[in-house]
C-alpha positions as a printed Julia matrix, in Angstrom:
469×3 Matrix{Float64}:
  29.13  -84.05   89.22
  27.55  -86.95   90.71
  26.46  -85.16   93.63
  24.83  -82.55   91.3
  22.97  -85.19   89.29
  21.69  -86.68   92.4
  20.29  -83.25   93.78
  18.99  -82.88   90.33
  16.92  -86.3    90.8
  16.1   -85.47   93.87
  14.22  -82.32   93.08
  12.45  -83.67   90.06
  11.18  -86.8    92.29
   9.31  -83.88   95.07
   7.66  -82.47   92.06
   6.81  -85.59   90.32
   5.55  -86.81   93.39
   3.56  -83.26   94.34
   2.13  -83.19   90.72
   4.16  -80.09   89.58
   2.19  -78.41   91.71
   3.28  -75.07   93.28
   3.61  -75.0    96.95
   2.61  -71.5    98.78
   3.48  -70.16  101.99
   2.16  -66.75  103.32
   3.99  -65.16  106.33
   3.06  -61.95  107.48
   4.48  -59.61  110.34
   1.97  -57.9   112.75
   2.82  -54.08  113.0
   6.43  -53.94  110.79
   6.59  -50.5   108.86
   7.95  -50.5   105.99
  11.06  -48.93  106.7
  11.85  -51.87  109.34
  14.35  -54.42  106.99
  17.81  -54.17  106.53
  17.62  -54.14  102.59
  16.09  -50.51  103.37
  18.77  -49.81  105.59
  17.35  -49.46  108.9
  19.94  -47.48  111.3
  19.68  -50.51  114.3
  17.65  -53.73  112.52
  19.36  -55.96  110.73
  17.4   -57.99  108.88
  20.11  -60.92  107.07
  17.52  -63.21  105.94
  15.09  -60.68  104.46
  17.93  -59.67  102.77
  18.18  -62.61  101.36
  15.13  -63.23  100.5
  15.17  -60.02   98.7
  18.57  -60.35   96.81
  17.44  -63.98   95.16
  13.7   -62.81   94.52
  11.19  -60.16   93.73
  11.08  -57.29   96.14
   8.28  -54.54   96.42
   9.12  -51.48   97.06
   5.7   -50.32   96.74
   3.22  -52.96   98.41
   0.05  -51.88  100.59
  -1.74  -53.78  102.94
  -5.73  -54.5   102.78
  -6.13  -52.33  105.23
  -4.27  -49.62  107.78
  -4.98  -52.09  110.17
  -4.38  -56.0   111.51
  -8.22  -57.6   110.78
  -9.05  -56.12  107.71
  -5.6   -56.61  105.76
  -6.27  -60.43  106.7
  -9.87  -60.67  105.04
  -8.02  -58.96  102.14
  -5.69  -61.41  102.06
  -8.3   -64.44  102.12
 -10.8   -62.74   99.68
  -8.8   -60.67   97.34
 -11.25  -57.82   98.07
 -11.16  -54.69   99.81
 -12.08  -55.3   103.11
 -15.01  -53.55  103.58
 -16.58  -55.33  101.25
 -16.09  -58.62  103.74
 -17.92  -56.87  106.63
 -14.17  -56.78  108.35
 -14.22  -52.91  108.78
 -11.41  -52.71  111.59
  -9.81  -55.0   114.4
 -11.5   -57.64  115.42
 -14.39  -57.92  113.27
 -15.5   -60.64  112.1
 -15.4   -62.45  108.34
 -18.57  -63.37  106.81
 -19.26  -67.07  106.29
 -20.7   -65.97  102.81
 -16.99  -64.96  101.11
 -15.18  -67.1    98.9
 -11.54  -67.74  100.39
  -8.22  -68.67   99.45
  -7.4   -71.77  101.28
 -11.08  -73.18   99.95
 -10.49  -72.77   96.79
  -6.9   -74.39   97.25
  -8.26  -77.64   99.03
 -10.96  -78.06   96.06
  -7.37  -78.03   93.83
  -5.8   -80.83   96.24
  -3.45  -78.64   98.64
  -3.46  -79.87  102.84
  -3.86  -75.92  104.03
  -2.85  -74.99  107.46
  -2.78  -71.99  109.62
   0.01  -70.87  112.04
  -0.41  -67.65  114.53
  -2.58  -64.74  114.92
  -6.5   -65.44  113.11
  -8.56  -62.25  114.15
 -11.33  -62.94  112.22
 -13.44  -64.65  114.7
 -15.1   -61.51  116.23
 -13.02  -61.54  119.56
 -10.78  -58.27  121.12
  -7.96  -58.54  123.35
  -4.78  -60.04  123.37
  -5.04  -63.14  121.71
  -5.81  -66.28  123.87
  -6.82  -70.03  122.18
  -9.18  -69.96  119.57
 -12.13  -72.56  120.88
 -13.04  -76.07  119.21
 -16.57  -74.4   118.78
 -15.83  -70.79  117.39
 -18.08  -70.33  114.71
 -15.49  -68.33  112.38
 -12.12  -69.91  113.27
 -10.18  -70.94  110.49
 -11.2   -74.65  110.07
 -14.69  -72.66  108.98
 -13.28  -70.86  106.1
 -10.64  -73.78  104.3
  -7.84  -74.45  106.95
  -7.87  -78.09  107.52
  -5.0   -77.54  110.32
  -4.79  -74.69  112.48
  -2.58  -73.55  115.47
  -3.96  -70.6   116.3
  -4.84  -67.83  118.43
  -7.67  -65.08  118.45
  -5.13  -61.7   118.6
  -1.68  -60.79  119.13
   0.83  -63.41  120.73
   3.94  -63.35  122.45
   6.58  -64.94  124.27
   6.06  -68.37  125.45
   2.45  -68.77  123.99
  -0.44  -70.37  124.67
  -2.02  -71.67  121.37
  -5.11  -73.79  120.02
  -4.24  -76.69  117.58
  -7.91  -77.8   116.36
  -9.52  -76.41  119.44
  -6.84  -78.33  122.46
  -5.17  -75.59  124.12
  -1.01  -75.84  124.65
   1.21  -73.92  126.13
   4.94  -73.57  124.39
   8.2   -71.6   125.4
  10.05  -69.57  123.86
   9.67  -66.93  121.0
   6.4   -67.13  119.52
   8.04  -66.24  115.83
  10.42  -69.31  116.47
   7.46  -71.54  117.53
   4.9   -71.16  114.59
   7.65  -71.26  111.86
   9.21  -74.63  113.58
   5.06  -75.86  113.29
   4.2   -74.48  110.37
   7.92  -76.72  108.87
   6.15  -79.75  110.56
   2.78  -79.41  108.75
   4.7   -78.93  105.23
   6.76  -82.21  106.51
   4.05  -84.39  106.85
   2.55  -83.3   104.19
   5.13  -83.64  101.53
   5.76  -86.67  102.59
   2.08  -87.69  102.01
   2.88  -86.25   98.73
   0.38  -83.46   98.48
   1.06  -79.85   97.97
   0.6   -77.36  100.27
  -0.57  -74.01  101.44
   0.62  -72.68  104.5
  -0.12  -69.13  106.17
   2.49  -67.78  108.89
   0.93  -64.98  110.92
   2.81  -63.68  113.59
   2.4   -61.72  116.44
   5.72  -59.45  116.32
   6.12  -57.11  116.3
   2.51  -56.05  118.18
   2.28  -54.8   121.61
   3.11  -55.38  124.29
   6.88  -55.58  123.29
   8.21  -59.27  125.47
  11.45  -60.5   123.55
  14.13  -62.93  124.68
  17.2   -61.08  126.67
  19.89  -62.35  124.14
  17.66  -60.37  121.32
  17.22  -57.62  123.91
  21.02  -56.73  124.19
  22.15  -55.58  120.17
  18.98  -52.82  121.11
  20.69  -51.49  124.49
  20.7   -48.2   123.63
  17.01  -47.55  122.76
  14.52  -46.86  124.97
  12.43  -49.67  126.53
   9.8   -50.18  124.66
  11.66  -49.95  121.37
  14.54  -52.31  122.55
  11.95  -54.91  123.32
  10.27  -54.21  119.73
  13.26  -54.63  117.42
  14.11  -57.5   119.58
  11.12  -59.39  118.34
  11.78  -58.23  114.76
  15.33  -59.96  115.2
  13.68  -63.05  116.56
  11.18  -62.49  113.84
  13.86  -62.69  110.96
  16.18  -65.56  112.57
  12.49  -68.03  112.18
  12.91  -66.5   107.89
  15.99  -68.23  108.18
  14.6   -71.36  110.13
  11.72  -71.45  107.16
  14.04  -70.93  104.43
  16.4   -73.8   105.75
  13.79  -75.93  106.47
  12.12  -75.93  102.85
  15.51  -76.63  101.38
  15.95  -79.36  103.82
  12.96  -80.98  102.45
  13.88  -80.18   98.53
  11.06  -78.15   98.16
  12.57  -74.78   98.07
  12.65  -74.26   94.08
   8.86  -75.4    93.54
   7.7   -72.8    96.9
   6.42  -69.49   96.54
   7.11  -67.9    99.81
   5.07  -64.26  100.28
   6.31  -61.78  103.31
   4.68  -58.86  104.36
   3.57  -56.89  107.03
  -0.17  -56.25  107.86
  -0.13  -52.8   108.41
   2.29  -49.95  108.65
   4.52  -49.22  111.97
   4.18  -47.9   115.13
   4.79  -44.05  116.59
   7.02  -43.64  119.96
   8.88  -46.46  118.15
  12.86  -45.27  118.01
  14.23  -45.45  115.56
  11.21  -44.37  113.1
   9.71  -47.74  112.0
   8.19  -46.4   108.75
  11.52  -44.88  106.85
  10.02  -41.42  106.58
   6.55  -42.09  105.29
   3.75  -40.1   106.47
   1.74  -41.37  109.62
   1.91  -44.61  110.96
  -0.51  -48.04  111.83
  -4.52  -46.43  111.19
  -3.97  -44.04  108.72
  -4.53  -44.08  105.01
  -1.28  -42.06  103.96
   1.48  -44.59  103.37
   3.09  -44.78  106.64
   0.25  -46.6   107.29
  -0.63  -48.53  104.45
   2.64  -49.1   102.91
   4.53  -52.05  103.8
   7.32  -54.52  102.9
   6.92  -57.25  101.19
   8.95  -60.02   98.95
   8.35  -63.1    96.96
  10.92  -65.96   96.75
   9.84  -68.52   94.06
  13.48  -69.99   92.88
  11.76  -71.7    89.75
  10.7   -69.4    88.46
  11.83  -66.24   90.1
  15.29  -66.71   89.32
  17.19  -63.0    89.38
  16.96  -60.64   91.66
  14.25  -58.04   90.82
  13.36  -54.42   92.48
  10.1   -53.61   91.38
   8.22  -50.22   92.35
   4.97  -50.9    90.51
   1.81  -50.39   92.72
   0.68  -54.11   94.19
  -0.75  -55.2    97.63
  -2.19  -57.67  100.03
  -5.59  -57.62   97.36
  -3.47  -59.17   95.16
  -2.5   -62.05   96.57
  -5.7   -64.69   95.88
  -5.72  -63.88   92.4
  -1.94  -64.24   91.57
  -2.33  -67.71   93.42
  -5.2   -68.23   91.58
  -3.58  -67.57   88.15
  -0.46  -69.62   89.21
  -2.48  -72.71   90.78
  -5.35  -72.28   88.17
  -8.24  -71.88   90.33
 -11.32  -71.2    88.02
 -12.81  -67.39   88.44
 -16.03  -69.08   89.89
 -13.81  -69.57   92.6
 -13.71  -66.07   93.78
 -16.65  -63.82   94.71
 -17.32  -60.33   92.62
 -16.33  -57.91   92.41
 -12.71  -58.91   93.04
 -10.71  -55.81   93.74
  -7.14  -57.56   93.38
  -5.0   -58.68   90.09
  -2.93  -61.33   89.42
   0.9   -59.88   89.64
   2.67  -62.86   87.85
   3.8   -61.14   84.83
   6.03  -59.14   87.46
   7.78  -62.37   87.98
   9.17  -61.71   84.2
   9.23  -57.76   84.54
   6.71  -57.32   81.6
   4.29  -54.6    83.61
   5.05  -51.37   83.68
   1.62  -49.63   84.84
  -0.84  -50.97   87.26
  -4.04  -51.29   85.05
  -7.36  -51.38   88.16
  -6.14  -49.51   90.85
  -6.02  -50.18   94.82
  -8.9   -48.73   96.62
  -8.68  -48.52  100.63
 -11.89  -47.83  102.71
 -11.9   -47.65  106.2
 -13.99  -45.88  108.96
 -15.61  -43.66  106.49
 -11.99  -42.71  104.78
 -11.26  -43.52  101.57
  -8.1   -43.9    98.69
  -7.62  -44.87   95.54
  -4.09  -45.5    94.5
  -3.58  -44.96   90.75
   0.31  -45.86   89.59
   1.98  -41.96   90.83
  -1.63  -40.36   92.07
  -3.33  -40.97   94.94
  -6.58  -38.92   96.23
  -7.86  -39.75   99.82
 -11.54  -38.51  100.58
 -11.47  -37.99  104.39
 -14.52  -37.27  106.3
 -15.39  -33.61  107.92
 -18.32  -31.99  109.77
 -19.48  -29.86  106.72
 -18.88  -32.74  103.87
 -14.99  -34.62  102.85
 -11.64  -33.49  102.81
 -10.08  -34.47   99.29
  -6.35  -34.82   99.07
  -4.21  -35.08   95.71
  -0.24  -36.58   96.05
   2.08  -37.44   92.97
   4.18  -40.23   94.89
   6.48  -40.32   92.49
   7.62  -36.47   93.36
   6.21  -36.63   96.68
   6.32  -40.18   98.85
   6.16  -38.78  102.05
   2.94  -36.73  101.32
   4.06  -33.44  101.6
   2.37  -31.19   99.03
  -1.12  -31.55   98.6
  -2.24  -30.81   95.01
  -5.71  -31.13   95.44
  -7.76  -28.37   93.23
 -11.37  -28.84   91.97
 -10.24  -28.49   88.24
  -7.12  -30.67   88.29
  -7.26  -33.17   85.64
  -6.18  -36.05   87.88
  -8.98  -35.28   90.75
 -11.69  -35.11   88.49
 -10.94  -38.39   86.89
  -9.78  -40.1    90.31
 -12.82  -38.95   92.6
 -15.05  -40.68   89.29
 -13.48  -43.88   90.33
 -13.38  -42.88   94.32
 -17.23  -42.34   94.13
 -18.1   -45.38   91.62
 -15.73  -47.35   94.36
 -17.32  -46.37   97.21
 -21.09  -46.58   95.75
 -19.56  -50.11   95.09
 -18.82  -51.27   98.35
 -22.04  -49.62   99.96
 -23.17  -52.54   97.95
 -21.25  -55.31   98.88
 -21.86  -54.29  102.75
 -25.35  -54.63  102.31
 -24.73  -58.3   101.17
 -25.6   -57.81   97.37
 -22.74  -59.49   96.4
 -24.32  -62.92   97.91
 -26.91  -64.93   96.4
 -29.23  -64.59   98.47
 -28.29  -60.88   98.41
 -28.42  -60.66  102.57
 -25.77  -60.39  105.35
 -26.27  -63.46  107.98
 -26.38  -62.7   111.31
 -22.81  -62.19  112.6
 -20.61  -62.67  115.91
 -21.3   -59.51  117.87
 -17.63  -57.71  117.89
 -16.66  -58.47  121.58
 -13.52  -59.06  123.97
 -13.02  -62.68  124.74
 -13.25  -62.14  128.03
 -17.38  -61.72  127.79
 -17.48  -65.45  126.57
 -18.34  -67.72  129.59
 -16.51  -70.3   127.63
 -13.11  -68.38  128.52
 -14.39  -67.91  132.13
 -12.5   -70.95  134.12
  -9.0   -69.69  132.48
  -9.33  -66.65  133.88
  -7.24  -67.7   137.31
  -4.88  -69.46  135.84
  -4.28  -66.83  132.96
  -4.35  -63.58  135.51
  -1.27  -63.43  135.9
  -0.12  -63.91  132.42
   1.52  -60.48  130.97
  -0.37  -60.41  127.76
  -3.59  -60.84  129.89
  -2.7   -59.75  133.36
  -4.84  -55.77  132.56
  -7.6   -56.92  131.32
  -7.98  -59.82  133.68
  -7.23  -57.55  136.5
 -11.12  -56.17  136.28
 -12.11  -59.78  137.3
């Protein structure tokens, strides 16, 4: 009993002491389909602490990325808006100066923000290498006070930029950011402010570099996709790591942690890494879009819930919005996302503004079971009508001029994509112009990168690309 009451006091002192304010954690895989968990029961991954995270919270069983691919879903993420609208229209590009983000809207609230892993919103290609001190769209730019970070995908034994000092660290690079990122939230409860943390990793993205004691549950598989669930393993031993580590600082109850994956999974990946869906990372049917995802929020999350309502990665700002009570002003229009907590008591049933997905010149609008995708073609645009609630792996197009669902849905499709033509051209800004922008470019064509090259050439991650040189 007395250890109970002192647990009790204990807890109640972090939150007195944090303000009752709601600390908020974002992980998110790069390249996991959504069949890849162990809760979905994947024929080779285990995935024990997803599973746990999924038995004590609220698990998606329908959650979409931003985007079908890494860049875009992350602008989503940060803006709440579809990601077109941010001028982040596939890998690599980069985010506008002139959106309204997530982690600046937090800090004007009081929360330390940091950033842990891949960015990929600076305008650079390639494998990820240090983001520079001077990079005009690195995350210190758009509300990360502290950042270690790097431009791309990142694997084993990393080299990483903490505020613009480059440092090299061993091991897995899942292992490494969550055992930073648990540093930054140390310090910073201890300070006594609340915090927002984003874990991006770089598993499990090509190329496929795990550790060999990861490498040997996968024996049987081929390669490539031995090396690849070896990273997800690694991936889901640093859950556990984070998980621990926010109950070690009494924390756990008053954090809302947020997994997902950016994208859908990979082909030539064995066994199939997106559970049967249709089509995999790039395309707009859900193998592609669809991903897994789970909150853990103990407060106030407190039985295990399956939900299969229609929610995504454009959702996230405005539920942490609504939960942290950022003012609307915060957030620039039009805001594509919704806040998701009544989920958290199971009082939705229908998703009210649906998800709308454009990407290079595709688009889809998700409406609860319908979805239509307008797909480009040399005489005009394919349309495509699926009832995912019959049909989840996209197998009998109902598409017909006169069907009740495609005239109302291609309504919204156009209005949508009239919309966005908008926002591109910067109308959603004051000054109703895009600024110039960082000219979508590998790293290597920055002279600034130029006197690593030797002593990065024979790196794995970098060794093709520096090979030209």
């Amino acid at each position: 009993m007395r250890t109970l009451i002192i647990k009790l006091f204990l807890c109640f002192s972090t939150l007195l002491l944090l303000g009752g304010k709601t600390n908020f954690v974002l992980v998110m895989t790069d390249d996991q389909g959504w069949g890849q968990t162990g809760y979905y029961n994947h024929p080779v991954l285990k995935t024990p602490n997803l599973d746990k995270m999924a038995t004590g919270g609220l698990r998606f069983d329908r959650f979409y990325s931003g985007g079908p691919v890494c860049s875009p879903t992350r602008a989503t993420i940060l803006t709440g808006r579809t990601h077109d609208r941010t001028g982040v229209f596939d890998h690599g590009y980069a985010l506008r100066k002139q959106e309204k983000t997530l982690p600046q809207a937090l800090l004007k609230e009081g929360y330390s923000t940091g950033h842990f892993g891949k960015w990929h919103l600076c305008g650079l290609r390639g494998a990820g290498v240090p983001i520079l001190r001077t990079d005009t769209h690195g995350p210190h730019v758009f509300g990360f006070e502290k950042w270690l970070s790097v431009t791309n995908f990142f694997d084993l034994n990393p080299i990483m930029s903490r505020q613009g000092k480059f440092e090299e660290f061993k091991g897995d690079s899942s292992e490494i950011i969550v055992d930073e990122a648990l540093k930054f939230m140390q310090q910073e409860t201890k300070r006594g402010k609340p915090f927002f943390c984003v874990i991006w990793y770089g598993t499990p993205h090509s190329p496929w570099i795990a550790l060999d004691k990861d490498k040997k549950e996968f024996k049987n598989l081929d390669k490539d996709s031995q090396a690849h669930y070896a990273e997800l393993k690694a991936m889901d031993r640093s859950i556990g790591t984070l998980r621990k580590g926010l109950k070690d600082m009494k924390v756990d109850q008053n954090t809302l942690v947020w997994f997902t994956s950016d994208n859908g999974g990979l082909p030539k990946i064995n066994p199939s890494s997106t559970g049967g869906l249709r089509d995999y990372k790039g395309s707009l049917y859900e193998g592609g879009i669809r991903v897994p995802s789970i909150i853990e929020w103990p407060s106030k999350i407190k039985n295990s819930q399956i939900s299969k309502y229609p929610a995504g990665s454009v959702d996230i700002f405005p539920t942490i919005a609504d939960i942290a009570g950022i003012p609307k002003s915060a957030m620039l229009n039009p805001i594509d996302g919704l806040s998701l907590t009544p989920l958290f008591e199971s009082k939705i049933s229908k998703r009210e503004k649906p998800l709308i997905f454009s990407s290079r010149g595709r688009m889809a609008v998700i409406e609860n079971d319908w979805k239509i995708i307008s797909l480009p073609e040399d005489t005009g645009r394919k349309i495509e009508l699926y009832n995912l609630s019959t049909d989840p792996i996209e197998s009998n197009n109902e598409f017909h001029p006169k069907h009740p669902q495609v005239i109302r849905l291609r309504k919204f499709l156009v209005a949508s994509r009239k919309s966005i033509e908008k926002s591109v051209k910067g109308k959603d800004y004051k000054s109703g112009l895009v600024l110039p922008q960082p000219a979508r470019i590998f790293w290597t064509e920055l002279p600034e990168y130029r006197d690593f090259f030797p002593e990065w050439k024979d790196r794995p991650e970098y060794k093709s690309r520096l090979s030209r040189f």
